[in-house]
C-alpha positions as CSV (number, residue, x, y, z in Angstrom):
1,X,16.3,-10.2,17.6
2,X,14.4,-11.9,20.6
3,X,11.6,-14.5,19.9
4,X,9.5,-16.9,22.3
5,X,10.7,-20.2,23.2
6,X,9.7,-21.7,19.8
7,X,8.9,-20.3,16.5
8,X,8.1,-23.2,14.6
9,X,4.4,-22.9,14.1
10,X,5.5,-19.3,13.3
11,X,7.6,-20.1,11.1
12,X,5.0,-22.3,9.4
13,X,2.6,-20.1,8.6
14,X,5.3,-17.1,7.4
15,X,6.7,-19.4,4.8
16,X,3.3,-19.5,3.6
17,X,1.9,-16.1,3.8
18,X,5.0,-15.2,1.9
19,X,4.1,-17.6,-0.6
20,X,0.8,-15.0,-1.2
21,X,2.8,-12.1,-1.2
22,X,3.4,-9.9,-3.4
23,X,5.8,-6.8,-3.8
24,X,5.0,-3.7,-2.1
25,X,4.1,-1.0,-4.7
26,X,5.9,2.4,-5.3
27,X,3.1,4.6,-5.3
28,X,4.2,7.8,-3.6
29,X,6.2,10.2,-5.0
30,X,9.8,11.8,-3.5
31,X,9.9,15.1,-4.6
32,X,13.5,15.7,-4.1
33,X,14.9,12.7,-5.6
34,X,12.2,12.7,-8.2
35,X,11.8,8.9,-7.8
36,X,8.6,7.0,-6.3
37,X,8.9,4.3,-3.3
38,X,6.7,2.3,-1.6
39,X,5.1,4.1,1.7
40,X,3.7,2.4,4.4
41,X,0.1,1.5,3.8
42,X,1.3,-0.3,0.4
43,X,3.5,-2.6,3.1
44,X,0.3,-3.1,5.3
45,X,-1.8,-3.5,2.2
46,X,0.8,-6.2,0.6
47,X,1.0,-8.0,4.1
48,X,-2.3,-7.5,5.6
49,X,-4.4,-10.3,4.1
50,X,-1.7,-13.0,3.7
51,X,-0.9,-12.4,7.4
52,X,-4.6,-12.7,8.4
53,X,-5.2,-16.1,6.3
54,X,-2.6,-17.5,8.3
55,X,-3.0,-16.3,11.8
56,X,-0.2,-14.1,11.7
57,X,-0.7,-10.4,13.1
58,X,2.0,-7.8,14.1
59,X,2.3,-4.4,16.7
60,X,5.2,-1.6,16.2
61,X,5.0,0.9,19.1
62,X,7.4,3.6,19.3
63,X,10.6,3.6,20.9
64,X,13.0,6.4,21.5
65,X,17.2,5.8,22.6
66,X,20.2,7.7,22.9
67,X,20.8,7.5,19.1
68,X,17.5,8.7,18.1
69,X,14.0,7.3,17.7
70,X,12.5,4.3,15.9
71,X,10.1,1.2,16.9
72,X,10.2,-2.4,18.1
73,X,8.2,-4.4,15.6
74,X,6.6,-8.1,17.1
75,X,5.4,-10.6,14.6
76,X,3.0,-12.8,15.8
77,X,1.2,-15.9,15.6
78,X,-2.2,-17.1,16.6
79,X,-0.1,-20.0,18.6
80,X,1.6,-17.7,20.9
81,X,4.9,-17.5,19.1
82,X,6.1,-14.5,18.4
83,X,9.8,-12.5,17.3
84,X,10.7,-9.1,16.9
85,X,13.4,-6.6,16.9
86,X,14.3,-3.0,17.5
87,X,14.7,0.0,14.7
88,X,15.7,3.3,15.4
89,X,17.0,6.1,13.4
90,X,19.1,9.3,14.4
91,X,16.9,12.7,14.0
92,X,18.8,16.1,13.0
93,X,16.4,17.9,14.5
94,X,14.4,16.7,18.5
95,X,11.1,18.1,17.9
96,X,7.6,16.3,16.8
97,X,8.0,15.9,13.4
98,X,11.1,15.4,13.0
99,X,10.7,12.4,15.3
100,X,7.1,11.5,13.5
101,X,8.5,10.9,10.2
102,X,11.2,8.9,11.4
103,X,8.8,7.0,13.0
104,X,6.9,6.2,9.9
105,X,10.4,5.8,8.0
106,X,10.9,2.8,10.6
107,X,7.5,1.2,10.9
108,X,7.8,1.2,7.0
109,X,11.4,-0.6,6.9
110,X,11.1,-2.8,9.9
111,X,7.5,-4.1,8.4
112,X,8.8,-4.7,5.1
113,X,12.1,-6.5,6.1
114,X,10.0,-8.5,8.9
115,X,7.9,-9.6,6.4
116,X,10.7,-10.3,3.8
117,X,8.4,-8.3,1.0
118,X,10.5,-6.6,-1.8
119,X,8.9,-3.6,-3.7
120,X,7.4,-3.5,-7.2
121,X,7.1,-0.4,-9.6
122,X,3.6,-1.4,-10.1
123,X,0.5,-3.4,-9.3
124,X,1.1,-5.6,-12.4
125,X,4.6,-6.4,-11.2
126,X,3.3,-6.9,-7.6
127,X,0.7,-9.4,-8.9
128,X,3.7,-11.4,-11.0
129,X,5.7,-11.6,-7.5
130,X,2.2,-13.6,-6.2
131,X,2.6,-15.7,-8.8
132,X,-1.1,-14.3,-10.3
133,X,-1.7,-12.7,-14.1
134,X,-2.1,-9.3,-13.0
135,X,-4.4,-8.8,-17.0
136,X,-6.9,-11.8,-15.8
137,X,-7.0,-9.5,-12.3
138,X,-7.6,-6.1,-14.3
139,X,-10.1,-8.1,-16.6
140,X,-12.0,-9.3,-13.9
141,X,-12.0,-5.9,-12.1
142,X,-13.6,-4.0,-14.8
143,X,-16.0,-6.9,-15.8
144,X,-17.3,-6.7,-11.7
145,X,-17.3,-2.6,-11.9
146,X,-19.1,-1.9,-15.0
147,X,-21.3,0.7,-13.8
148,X,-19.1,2.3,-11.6
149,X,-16.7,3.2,-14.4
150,X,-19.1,4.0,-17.2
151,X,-20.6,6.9,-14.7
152,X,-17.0,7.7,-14.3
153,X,-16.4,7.9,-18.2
154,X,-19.5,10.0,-18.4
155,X,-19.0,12.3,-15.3
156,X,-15.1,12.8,-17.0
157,X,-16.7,13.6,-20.6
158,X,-18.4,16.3,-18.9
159,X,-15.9,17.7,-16.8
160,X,-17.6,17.3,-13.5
161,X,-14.9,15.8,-11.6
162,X,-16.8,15.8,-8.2
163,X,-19.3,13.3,-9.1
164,X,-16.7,11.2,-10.7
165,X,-14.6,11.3,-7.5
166,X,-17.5,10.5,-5.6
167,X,-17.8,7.5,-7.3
168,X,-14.1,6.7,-7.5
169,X,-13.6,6.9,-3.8
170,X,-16.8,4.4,-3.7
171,X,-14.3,1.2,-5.2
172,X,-12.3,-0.5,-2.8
173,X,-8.3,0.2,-2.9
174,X,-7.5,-3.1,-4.3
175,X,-10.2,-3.2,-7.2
176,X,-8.7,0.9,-7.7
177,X,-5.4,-0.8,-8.5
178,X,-6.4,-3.5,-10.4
179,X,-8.3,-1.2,-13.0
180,X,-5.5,1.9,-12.8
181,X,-4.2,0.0,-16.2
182,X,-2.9,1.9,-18.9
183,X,-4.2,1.3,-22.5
184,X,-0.1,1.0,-23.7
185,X,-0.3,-2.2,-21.2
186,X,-3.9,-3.4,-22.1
187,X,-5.6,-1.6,-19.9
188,X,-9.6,-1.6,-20.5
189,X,-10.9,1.0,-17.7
190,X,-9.9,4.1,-18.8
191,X,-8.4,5.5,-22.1
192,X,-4.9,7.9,-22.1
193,X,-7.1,10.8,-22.1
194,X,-9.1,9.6,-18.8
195,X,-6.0,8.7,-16.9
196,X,-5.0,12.0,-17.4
197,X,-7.9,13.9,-16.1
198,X,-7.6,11.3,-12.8
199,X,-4.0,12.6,-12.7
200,X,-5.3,16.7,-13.0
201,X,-5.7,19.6,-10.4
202,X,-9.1,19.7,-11.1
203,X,-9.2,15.5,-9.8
204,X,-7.4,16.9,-7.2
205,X,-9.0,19.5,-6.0
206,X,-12.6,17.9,-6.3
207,X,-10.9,14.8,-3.8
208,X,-9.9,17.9,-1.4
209,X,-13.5,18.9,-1.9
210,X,-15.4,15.5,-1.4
211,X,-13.4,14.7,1.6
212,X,-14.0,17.8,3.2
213,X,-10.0,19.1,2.8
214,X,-10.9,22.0,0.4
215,X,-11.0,26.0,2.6
């Protein structure tokens, strides 16, 4: 690992960024294995504001050795002070994507052990590792998005899953995970039944359609 001369207003402001964190959430789903893990915009989203309140802010550019490819991640701090260190993985195969994916594979890794984040099978248990009640944060969610998910509801009791995507992908990725409660954990958003039909082809195929993925 190199670093600047001194990292102790670094240091600093990790210790308390950390103290923010929470875990970084296993939303994405491993076909193979059949298991989910966390990808690497739920890192950046679990480090991105606690980094920013403290004047913290990091770069990974790609790097490429005899041994394969990977990147050189730099923490950095508003002072000047900075750390990082180098991550690369072998690739079976020397073409673009092979090399892409290992690329993400390593921002994801380096990021998350820089940051000293673990992961969390949910929001709820990301919200216990800040040290926050992740029900009051649901609660307040749905309280502050009335509207948005009663035209939801409605759009969903008529099948018309466009509209209700449209207003879906309106809310903000943070307040999304806050309501995306189940009613077997005391979720108010949406019933089992709603879930579900957010979980369908059809919600699928109306988010290729709205965001302009569909043939």
């Amino acid at each position: 690992m190199k670093q600047s001369e001194s990292i102790a207003a670094l240091a600093k402001a990790l210790v308390a960024a950390q103290a923010e964190m929470g875990g970084a959430v296993k939303d994405s789903a491993n076909p193979f294995f059949k298991s989910k893990y966390a990808d690497l915009t739920s890192v950046v989203r679990a480090v991105k504001e606690p980094f920013s309140k403290h004047g913290l802010a990091y770069t990974q550019l790609p790097i490429r050795s005899e041994s394969g490819v990977g990147v050189v991640t730099r923490l950095l701090h508003e002072s000047g002070e900075w750390l990082e260190e180098e991550y690369t993985l072998p690739i079976v195969k020397n073409d673009p994507q092979a090399a892409g994916s290992a690329i993400t594979y390593a921002r994801r890794y380096a990021l998350q052990s820089l940051a000293g984040i673990p992961t969390a099978d949910d929001d709820a248990e990301s919200a216990m590792l800040r040290g926050e009640d992740p029900m009051q944060l649901h609660l307040e969610a749905v309280a502050n998005n009335m509207s948005a998910i009663q035209y939801i509801k409605d759009c969903l009791a008529e099948s018309n899953y466009e509209s209700a995507y449209e207003a879906w992908a309106e809310i903000d990725d943070d307040t999304k995970h806050r309501l995306w409660m189940a009613p077997t954990k005391g979720g108010k958003a949406f019933t089992t039944k709603e879930i579900a039909q957010m979980k369908s082809n059809e919600w699928a195929e109306a988010r290729k359609v709205m965001s302009g993925e569909a043939a």
